[in-house]
MIKOL-179665 format. One record per residue (C-alpha): chain; x, z, y; residue in one letter; residue number from 0. Coordinates in steps of 0.05 Angstrom, whole numbers, always signed. Last residue first. Layout:
// MIKOL-179665
NODE  kette    east      up   north  rest   nr
NODE      A       X       Z       Y     A  NUM
...
***
This chain:
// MIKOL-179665
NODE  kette    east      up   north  rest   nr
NODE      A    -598    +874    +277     X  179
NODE      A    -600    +943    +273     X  178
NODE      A    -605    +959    +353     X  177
NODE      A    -659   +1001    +345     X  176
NODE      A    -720    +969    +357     X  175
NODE      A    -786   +1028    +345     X  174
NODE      A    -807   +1017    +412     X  173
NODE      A    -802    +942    +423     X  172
NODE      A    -827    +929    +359     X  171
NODE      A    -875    +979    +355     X  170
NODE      A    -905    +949    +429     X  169
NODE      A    -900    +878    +402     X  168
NODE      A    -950    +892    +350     X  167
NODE      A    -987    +937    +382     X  166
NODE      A   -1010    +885    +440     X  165
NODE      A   -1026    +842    +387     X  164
NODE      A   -1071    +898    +359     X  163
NODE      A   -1098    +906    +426     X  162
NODE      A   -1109    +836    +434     X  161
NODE      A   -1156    +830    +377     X  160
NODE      A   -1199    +890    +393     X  159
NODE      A   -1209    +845    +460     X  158
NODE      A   -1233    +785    +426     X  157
NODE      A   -1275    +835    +386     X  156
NODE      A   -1302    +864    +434     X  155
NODE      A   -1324    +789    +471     X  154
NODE      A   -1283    +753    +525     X  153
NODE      A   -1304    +719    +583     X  152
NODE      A   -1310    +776    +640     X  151
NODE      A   -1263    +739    +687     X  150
NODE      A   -1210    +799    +685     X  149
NODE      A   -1221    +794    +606     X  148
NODE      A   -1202    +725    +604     X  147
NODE      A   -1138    +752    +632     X  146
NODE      A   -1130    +810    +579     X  145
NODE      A   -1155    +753    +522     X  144
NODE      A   -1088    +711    +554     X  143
NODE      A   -1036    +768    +544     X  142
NODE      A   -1063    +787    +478     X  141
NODE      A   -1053    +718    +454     X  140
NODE      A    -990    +707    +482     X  139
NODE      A    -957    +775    +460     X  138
NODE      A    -988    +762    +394     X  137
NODE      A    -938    +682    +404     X  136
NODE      A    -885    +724    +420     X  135
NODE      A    -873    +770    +356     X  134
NODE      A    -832    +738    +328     X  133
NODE      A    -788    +711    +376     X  132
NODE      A    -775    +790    +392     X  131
NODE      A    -702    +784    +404     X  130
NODE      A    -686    +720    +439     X  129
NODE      A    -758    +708    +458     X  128
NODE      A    -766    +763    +499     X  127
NODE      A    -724    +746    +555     X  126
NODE      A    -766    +679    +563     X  125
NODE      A    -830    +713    +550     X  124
NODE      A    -817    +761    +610     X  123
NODE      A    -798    +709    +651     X  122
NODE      A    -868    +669    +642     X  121
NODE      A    -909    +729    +656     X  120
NODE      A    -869    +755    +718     X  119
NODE      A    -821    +803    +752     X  118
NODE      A    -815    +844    +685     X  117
NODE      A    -737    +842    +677     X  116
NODE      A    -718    +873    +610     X  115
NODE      A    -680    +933    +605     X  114
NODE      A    -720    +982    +560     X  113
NODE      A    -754   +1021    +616     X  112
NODE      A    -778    +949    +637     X  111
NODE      A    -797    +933    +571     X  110
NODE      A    -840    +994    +562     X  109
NODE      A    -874    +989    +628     X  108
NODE      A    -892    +915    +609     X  107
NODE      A    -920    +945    +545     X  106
NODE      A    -958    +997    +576     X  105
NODE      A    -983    +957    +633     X  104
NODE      A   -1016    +906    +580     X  103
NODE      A   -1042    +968    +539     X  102
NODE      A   -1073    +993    +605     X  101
NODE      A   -1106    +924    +618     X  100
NODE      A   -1127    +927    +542     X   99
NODE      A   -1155   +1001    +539     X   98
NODE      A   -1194    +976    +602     X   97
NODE      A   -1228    +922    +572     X   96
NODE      A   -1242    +958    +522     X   95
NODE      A   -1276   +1027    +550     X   94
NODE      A   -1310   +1073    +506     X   93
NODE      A   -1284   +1049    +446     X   92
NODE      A   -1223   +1029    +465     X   91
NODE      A   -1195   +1101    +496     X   90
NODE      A   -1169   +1126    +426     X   89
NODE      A   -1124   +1064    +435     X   88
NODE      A   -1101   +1075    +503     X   87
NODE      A   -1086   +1146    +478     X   86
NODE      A   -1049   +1136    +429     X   85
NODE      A   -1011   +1086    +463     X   84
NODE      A    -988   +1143    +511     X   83
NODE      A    -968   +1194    +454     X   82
NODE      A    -927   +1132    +421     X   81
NODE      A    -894   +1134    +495     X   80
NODE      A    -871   +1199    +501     X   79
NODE      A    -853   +1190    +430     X   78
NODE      A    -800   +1138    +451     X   77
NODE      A    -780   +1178    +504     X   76
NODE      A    -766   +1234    +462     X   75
NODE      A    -732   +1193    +420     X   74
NODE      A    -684   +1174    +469     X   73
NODE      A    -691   +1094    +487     X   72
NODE      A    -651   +1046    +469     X   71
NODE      A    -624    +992    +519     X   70
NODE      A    -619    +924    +544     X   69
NODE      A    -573    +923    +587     X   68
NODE      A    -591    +840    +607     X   67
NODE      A    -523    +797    +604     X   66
NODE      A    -537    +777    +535     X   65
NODE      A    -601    +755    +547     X   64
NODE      A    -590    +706    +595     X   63
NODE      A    -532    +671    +552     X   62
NODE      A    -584    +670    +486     X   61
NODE      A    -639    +639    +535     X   60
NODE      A    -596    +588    +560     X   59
NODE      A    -585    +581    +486     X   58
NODE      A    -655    +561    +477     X   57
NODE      A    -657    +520    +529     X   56
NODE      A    -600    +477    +512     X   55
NODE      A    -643    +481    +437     X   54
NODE      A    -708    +454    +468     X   53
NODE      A    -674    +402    +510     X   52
NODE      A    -641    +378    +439     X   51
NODE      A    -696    +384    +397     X   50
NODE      A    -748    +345    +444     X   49
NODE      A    -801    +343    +495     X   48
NODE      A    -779    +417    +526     X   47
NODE      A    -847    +445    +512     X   46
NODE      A    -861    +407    +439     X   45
NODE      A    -787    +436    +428     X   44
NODE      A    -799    +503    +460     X   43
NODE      A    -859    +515    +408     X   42
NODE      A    -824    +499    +354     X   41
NODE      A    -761    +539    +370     X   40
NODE      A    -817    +605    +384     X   39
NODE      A    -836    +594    +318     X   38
NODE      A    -775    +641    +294     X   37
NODE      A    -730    +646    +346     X   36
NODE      A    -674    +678    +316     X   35
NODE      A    -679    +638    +257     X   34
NODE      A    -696    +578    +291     X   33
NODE      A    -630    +582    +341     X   32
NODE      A    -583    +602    +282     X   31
NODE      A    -611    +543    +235     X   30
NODE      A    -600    +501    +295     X   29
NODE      A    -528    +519    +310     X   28
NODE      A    -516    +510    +239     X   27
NODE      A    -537    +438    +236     X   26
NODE      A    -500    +424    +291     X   25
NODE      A    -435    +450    +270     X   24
NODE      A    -446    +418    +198     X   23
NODE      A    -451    +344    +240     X   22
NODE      A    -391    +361    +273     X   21
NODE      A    -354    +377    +206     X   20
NODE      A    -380    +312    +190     X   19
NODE      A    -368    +280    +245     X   18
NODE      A    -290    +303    +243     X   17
NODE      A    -283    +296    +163     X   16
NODE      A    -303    +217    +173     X   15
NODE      A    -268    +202    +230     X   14
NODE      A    -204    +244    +197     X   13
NODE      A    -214    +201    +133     X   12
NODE      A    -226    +129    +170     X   11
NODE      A    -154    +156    +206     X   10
NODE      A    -117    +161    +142     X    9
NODE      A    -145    +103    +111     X    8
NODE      A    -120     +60    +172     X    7
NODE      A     -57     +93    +173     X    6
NODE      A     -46     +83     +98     X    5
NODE      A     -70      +3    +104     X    4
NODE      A     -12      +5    +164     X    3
NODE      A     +43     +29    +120     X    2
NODE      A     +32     -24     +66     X    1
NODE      A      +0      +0      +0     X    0
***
């Protein structure tokens, strides 16, 4: 084989292993973003009008998040606060709609105490997303029966609804303890 045919292999081969090893990067990157994001990726994709919009937003999320302190609370705090749910829940049944605006507050109180910004709807489900991707789309739910609610367009049930999505994120952002 003449010295040029063995260059020309040689640098086919390192194309090759390069965009392949490229190739695995990617991949990788986007198993990390839809793990940690859960359906949250899918929904920031249809959002973003594609995968790799969705994902540069995704990590823009990722960088934001990591320079937020986001904290743990004491456990005394954290029962403070289990008291206080408590007692929005025991509330419902005389009062829903109510029981839900206070749940809302309760939660946003909660994140705030925990670190996260709360200067608006949209910005708090962009800084929750990196952690509680999960859990997002309750958050959502409850969040738009609580407006409905304002207009007077929701039924008990609706309402009985968002409190247990408002639960859901609540535990998790209570009972979060770093282990991931």
């Amino acid at each position: 084989m003449s010295t040029s045919t063995l260059i020309a292999v040689i640098v086919v081969a390192a194309v090759v292993v390069i965009a392949l090893t490229a190739l695995l990067w990617t991949l990788s990157r986007r198993r990390h973003l839809r793990e940690r994001f859960g359906p949250e990726y899918e929904r920031t994709v249809e959002d973003e009008g594609g995968r790799m919009a969705a994902e540069r937003e995704l990590r823009a999320r990722e960088s934001r998040h990591d320079e937020l302190e986001i904290k743990e609370l004491p456990a005394e705090r954290r029962h403070q606060y289990a008291e206080e749910w408590s007692g929005v829940q025991q509330r419902f049944v005389d009062r829903p709609e109510g029981s839900v605006a206070e749940a809302d507050e309760l939660v946003t109180r909660l994140m705030g105490e925990r670190g996260y910004p709360t200067d608006g709807y949209r910005g708090q489900l962009r800084d929750l997303s990196v952690e509680h991707g999960h859990t997002l789309e309750q958050y959502r739910a409850a969040h738009a029966v609580k407006v409905r609610s304002g207009e007077g367009q929701v039924t008990t049930e609706e309402l009985r609804g968002a409190m247990v999505h408002y639960r859901a994120l609540f535990e998790e952002l209570l009972g979060d303890q770093r282990s991931r």
